[in-house]
N, C-alpha and C positions, 0 to 999 in steps of 0.2 A: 504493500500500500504506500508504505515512503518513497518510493519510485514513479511511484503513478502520481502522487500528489506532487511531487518534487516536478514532474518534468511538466504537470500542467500550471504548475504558478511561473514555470519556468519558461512556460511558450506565448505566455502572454504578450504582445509584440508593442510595447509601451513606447519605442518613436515610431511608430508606423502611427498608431494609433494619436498622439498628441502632434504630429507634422497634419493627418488630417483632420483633426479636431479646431487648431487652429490655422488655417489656410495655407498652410505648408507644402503644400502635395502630398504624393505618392512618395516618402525617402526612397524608396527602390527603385524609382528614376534616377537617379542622381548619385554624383560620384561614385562610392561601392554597391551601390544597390543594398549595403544593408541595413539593417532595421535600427541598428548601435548608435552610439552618442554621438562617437565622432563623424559617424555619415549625417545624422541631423544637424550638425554643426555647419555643415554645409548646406544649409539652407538659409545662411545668414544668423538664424534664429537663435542665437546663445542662452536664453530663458530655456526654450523648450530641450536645447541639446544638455543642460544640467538639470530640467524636470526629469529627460532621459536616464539618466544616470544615477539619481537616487531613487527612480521608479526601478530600473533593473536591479541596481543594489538591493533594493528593500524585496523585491521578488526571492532571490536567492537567500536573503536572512532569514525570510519566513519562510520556505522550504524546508530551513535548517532546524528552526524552533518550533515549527507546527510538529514535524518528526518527532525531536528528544520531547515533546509535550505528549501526544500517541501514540509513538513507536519508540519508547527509548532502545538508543543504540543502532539506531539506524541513520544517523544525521549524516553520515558518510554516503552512503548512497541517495538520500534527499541531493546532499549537494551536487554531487556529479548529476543526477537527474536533471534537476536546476539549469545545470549548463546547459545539461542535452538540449533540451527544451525550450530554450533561449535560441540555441547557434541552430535545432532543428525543428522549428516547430511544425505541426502536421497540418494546421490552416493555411499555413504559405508554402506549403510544399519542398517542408522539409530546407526553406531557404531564408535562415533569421539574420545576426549579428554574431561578432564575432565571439563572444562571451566573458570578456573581462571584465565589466561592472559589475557583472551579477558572480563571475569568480569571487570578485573584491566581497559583495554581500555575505556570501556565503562563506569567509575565510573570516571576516567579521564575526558573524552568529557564533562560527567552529573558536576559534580562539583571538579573542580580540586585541592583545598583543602581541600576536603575530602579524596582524592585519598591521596596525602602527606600525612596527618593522618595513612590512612590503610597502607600503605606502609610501613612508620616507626614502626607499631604494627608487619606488616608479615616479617621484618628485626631483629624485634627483638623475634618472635617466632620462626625463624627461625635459628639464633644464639641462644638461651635459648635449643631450642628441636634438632633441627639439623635435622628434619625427617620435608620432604616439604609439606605433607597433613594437618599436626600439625598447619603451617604456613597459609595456605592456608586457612583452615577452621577458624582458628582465625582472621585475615584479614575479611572476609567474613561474621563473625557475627559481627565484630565489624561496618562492612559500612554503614549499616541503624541506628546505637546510634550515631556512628560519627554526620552522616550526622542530626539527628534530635538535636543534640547539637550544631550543629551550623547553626542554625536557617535554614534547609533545609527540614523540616517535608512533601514536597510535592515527595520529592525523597525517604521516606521509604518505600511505599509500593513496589516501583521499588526493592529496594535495599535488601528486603525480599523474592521477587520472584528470583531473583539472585541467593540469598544464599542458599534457596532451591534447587533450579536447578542441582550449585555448591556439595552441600549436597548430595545429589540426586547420582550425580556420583562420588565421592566421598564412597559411601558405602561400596565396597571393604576395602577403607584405614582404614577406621572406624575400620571395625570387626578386623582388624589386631590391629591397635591401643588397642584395648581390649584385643584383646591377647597378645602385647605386639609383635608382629612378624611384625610392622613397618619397614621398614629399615631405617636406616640415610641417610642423603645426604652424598655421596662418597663413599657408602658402595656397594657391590659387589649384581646380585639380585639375 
């Protein structure tokens, strides 16, 4: 049941849904085609692309806490679901965003001085690179070293299925990173 609940709070498509709520379009027109923050970012709309991103966040926290509240000991696979859910939902055809906000949510809920850790690593890769995948992916490997250096070794494997996941969509950014055709944050796309 923490898998099914996990991936339908997790497939909720919250900037699809807030780009056309207020006049935004369709974000799947538009630069990545996905449903995530940083593609509504590019709508001009800086409001709705940070509604985005505490909507996704808070999708995945409650994934995590609905679980340990009815399924204690399941909040590991809530999370992963969460992602699922997010990067695949089954209303869009399997075609969402790339799942880092709702990562962050969900790494939050699981241990939230982990989360402070990642945070300050994806603030400061994100000031160092200025390109939000860079960020994103470094954040992401670092959650499961975090979390196993501070005495948290029951959350790595969680926190490694994440990253993958993350990884996983992500793959576009990657092959650009290698080619060096990344964009920066505030750059035109």
């Amino acid at each position: 049941m923490a898998s099914i609940a996990g991936y339908l709070l997790g497939s909720i498509p919250f900037g699809l849904l807030l780009t056309r709520a207020f006049g935004a379009g369709d974000v799947r027109q538009i630069g990545s085609g996905s449903i995530g923050a940083t593609n509504v970012l590019r709508t001009g709309r800086k409001g709705l692309a940070a509604a985005t991103v505490l909507l996704d966040a808070g999708k995945g926290a409650a994934a995590v806490l609905l679980s340990a509240m009815l399924w204690p000991g399941t909040e590991g696979v809530a999370a992963v679901a969460a992602i699922v859910g997010h990067c695949f939902p089954l209303w869009l055809r399997f075609k969402g965003g790339k799942g880092f906000a709702t990562a962050a949510g969900v790494l939050l809920a699981l241990a939230w001085p982990v989360f402070l850790i990642c945070a300050a690593i994806w603030a400061l890769a994100a000031v160092v690179s200025r390109i939000s995948s860079v960020a994103s992916l470094t954040a992401v490997t670092a959650a499961p070293v975090a979390a196993w250096l501070m005495g948290r070794g029951d959350l790595v494997v969680t926190l490694v299925a994440v990253a993958v996941v993350v990884y996983f969509q992500h793959r576009a950014n990657i092959g650009r990173l290698m080619r060096g055709e990344e964009p920066r944050v505030g750059s035109k796309p």
